[in-house]
N, C-alpha and C positions, 0 to 999 in steps of 0.2 A: 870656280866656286866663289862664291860673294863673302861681303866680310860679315854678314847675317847669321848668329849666333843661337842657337838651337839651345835654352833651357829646359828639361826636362821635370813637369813636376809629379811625383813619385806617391803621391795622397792616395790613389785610388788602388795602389798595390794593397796601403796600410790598410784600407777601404774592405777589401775582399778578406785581408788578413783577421781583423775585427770582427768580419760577421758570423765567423767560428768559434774564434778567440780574443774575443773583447774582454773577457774574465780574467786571460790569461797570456796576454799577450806574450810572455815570456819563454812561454811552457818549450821544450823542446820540440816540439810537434806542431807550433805555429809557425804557419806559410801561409803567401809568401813573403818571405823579407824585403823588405825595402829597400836595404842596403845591395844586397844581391842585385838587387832593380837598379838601382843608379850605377856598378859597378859596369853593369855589361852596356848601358845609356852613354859612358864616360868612353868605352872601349869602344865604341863604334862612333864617337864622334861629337857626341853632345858636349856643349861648352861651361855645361853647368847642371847644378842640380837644383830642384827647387821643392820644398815641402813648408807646408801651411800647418802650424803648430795653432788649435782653434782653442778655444777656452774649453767649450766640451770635450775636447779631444773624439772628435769621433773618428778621427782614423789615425792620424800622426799622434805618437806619444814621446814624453820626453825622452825616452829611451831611446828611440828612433832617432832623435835630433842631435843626442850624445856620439851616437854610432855612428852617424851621416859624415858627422864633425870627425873625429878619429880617422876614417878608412875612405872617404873621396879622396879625388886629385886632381879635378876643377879647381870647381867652387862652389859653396853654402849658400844658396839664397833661401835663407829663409820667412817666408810670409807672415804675418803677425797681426793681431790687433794691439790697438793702443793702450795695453794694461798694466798696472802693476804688476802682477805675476808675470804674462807672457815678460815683458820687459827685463825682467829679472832672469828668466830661462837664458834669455839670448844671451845678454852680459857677462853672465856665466859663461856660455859656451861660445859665444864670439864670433859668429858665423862671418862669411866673406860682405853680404850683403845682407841687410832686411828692407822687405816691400809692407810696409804698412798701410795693408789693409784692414778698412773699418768693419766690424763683425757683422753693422746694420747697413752699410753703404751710406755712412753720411759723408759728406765733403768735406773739402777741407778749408773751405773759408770757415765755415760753421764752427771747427774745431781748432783751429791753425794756435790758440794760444798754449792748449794740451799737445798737439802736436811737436811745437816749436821748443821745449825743453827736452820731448823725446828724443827728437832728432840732435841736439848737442852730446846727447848724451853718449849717442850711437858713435857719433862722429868722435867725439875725444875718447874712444875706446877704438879707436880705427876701423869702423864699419860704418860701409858706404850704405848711403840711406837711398830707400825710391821712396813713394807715393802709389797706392793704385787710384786713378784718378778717374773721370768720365771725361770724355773730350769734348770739354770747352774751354775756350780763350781764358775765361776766368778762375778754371781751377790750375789752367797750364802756368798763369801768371800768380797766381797763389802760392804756387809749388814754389816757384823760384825765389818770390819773396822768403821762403822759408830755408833757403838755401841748403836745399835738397841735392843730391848727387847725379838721381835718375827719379825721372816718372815711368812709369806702367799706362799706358793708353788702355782703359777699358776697352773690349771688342767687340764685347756680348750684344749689344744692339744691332751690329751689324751682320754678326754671325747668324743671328736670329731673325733677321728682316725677314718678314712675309709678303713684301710688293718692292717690286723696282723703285718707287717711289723713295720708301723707306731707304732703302741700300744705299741711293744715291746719297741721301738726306747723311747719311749717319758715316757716310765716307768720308764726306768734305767737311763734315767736324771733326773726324779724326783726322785726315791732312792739315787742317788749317793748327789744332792743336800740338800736332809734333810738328809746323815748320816754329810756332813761336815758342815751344820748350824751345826747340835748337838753336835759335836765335838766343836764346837766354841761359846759352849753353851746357844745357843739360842734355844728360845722355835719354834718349826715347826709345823706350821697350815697349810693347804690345803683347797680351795675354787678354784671355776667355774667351771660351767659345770657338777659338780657331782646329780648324779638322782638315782634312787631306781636300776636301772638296772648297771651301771657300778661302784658303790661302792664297789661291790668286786675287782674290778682292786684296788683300794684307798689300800684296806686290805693290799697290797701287799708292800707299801711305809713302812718304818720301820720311828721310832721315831715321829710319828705324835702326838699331844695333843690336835687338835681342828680342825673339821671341820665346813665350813662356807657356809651355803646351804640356796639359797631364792628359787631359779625360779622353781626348782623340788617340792618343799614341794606347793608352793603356787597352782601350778598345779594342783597337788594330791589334795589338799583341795576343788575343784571344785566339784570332783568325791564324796569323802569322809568324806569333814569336816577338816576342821583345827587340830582338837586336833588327831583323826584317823592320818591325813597324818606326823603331826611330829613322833607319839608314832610308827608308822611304821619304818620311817627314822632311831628311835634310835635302833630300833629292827636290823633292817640293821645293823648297828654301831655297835651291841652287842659284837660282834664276835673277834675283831680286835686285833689281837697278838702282837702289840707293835713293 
C-alpha cells in the first residue's frame, strides 16, 4: 500500500439528504446522515473526511460540520469560501484542516491580499490551511508566497478532457505544478472530478499525499454500498509511485 491518502468528501450524502429534507434537516426521519457516512468511510480506511460548508448551504449544514467535529477520528477537512461568516463557522469549530475554495473560482493572485489575513488567522488558531488552486506555476508560486500549508491541484480539466490532446495538455500542468509546490515545500493534494476510471491518469502526477474524492465514491455506493465503494477507491490508489 502507498503512502497516498484517501479523503472522503461527504457533500453529496448531505446532497440526497436535502432533497427531501431541506426544510428540515433535523427532523428525526432525515436520511442519510453524513455523519453515519464518514463513520463507516473512517472504518474501512479513509484518511480523512472532507465536507464543503457553501454560503447557500445546499447540501452541508452547520449542524453537520458541528457533528462531523464531535464524532470522527481522522480528521476535519473542511472546504470553505473566503467569507466572513464561513470564516467564523470554522473558528468556532476548529476543524483539522481548511481547503479554501473560491465560491466563483477566482485565483489567487487576484485575491491573495483577502486571502493572506485569512490564512494567519487559521493558522494561529492551529489549522493547517490549503488552497484549491488550477495548475499553473503561477498560482503554485502564489500559494507559497502566502505560506499556505497545502495546495489542492484542481483535476476537473483533466478528468473532463474530451481528446488525447487535451489530457496530455492538462497532465503536464498538473505535474509541473505539484513538482514546484514540493519544491516550495508544500504538501500536494489533488481533488475533482477524479472516478474509479481516470485515477490512473492521477498515478501519473508525482509528489501527491492526498486525494479528495466525493461525487465518485458516493456514486458507486448506490450500486455497491458505501464501505464496498471506498475499499475499491483505495484499491485504485494502492498502486501510486510517488
Amino acid at each position: 500500500m502507498s503512502g497516498l491518502r484517501l479523503g472522503v468528501n461527504i457533500d453529496h450524502v448531505a446532497t440526497l439528504r436535502q432533497a427531501r429534507y431541506a426544510t428540515m434537516p433535523e427532523s428525526k426521519n432525515a436520511e442519510p446522515d453524513p455523519i453515519v457516512a464518514a463513520s463507516i468511510c473512517e472504518r474501512v480506511g479513509a484518511g480523512g473526511i472532507v465536507a464543503h460548508l457553501r454560503a447557500d448551504r445546499r447540501h452541508i449544514q452547520d449542524r453537520d460540520i458541528e457533528r462531523l467535529r464531535q464524532n470522527i477520528m481522522t480528521k476535519l477537512n473542511l472546504e470553505m469560501g473566503n467569507t466572513e461568516e464561513i470564516i467564523d463557522v470554522a473558528l468556532r469549530i476548529v476543524p483539522d484542516e481548511v481547503c479554501l475554495v473560491p465560491e466563483k473560482r477566482e485565483d489567487v493572485i487576484a485575491h491573495r491580499k483577502g486571502l493572506e489575513s485569512t490564512v494567519k488567522r487559521f493558522q494561529a488558531s492551529g489549522i493547517r490551511v490549503s488552497l484549491f488552486i488550477d495548475p499553473t506555476l503561477e498560482q503554485a508560486d502564489a500559494a507559497a508566497e502566502l505560506g499556505v500549508d497545502m495546495i489542492e491541484l484542481h483535476t476537473g480539466k483533466l478528468a473532463n478532457a474530451f481528446t488525447e490532446k487535451i489530457q496530455k495538455e492538462e497532465l503536464e500542468k498538473l505535474r509541473a505544478a505539484a513538482c514546484a509546490a514540493s519544491e516550495s515545500h508544500l504538501q500536494v493534494n489533488a481533488g475533482h472530478g477524479i472516478n474509479y476510471k481516470n485515477i490512473a491518469l492521477i498515478h501519473q502526477i508525482p509528489n501527491l499525499t492526498e486525494l479528495n474524492i466525493g461525487h465518485s465514491i458516493v456514486s458507486r455506493a448506490i450500486s455497491v454500498g458505501l464501505e464496498t465503494a471506498v475499499k475499491e477507491m483505495l484499491a485504485a490508489m494502492a498502486n501510486y509511485p510517488g
